[in-house]
C-alpha positions in Angstrom: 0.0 0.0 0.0 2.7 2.1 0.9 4.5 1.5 -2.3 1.0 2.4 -4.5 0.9 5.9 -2.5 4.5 6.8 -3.4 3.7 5.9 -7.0 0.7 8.2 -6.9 2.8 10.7 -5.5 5.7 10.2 -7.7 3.3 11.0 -11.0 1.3 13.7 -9.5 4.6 15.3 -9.0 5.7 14.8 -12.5 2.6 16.2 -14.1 2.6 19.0 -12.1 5.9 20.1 -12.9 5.5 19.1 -16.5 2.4 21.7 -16.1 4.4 24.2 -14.4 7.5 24.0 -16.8 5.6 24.0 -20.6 4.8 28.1 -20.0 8.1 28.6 -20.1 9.6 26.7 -22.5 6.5 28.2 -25.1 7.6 31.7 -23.8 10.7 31.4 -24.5 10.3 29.6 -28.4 8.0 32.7 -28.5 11.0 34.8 -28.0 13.7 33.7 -30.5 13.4 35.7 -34.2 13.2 33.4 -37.3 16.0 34.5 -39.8 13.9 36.9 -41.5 12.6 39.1 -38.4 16.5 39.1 -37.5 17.5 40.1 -41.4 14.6 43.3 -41.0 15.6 44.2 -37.3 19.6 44.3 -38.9 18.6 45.6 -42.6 16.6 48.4 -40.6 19.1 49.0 -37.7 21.1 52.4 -38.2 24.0 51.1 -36.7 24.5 48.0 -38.4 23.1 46.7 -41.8 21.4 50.5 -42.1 20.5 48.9 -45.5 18.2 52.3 -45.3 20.9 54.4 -45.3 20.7 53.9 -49.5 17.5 51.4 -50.7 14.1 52.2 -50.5 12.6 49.2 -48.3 8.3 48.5 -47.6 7.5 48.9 -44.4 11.2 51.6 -43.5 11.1 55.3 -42.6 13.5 58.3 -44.1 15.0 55.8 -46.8 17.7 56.9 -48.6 17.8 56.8 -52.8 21.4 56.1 -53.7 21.0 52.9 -54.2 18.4 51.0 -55.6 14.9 50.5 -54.0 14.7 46.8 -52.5 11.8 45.6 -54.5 11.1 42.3 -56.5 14.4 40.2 -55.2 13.5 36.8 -56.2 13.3 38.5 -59.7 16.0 40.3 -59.8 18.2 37.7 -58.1 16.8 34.1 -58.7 19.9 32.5 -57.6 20.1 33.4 -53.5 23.6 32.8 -53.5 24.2 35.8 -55.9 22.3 38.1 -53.7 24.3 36.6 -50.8 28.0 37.3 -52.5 26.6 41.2 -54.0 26.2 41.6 -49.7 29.2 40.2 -49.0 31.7 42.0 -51.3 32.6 39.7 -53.6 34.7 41.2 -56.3 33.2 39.6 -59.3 29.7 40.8 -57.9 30.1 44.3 -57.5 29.4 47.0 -60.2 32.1 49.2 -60.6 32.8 52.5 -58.6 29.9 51.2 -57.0 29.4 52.9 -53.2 28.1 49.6 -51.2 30.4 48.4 -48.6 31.6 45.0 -48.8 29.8 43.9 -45.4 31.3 40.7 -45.6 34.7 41.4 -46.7 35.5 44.3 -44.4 34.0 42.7 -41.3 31.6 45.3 -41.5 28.4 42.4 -40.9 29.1 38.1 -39.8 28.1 35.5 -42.3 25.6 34.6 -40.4 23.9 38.5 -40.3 24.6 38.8 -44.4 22.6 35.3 -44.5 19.7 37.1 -42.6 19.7 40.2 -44.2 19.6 38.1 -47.7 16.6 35.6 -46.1 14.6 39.3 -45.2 15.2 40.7 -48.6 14.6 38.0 -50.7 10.7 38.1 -49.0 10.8 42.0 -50.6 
């Protein structure tokens, strides 16, 4: 009898804190940005991708016009990877005299930001 009371015990305890714990664990999934909220929150940031700084972007505020607006992407680039190396500095990518930083070359943005930024403006 004894040992069927502990055993009752024993599982009440584990659903409660199975109960208790699945909040969190949802709140916390909630929290983490997919790669394309992360590419907007860098491509709109003035102090890091400021992507704004030259494109014209849907949905971002006192764009700038040197370069060209961000519109149509999987059009204009149907091959992500091309879109990735034009971000990243690639030589063979660039147009000449052209005034966008090589993010990727200089250090200027990671691999891993440049792969976001790409996955938010290939939704454009």
């Amino acid at each position: 009898m004894l040992k069927t009371k502990m055993k009752h015990l024993l599982t009440a305890a584990a659903i409660t804190t199975a109960f208790a714990v699945a909040p969190l664990s949802a709140q916390a999934g909630d929290k983490e940005m997919t790669s394309v909220e992360a590419g907007k929150k860098l491509a709109f940031s003035r102090s890091q991708g400021n992507c704004l700084a030259c494109h014209a972007i849907q949905g971002g505020q006192l764009a700038g016009n040197i370069g060209p607006a961000l519109i149509a992407m999987k059009l204009r680039y149907p091959d992500k990877q091309k879109l990735f190396d034009k971000v990243w500095g690639k030589p063979n990518t660039q147009v000449p005299n052209s005034m966008m930083p090589p993010f990727g070359q200089n250090g200027i943005l990671t691999d891993k930001q440049i792969h976001e930024i790409v996955d938010f403006i290939y939704t454009l």
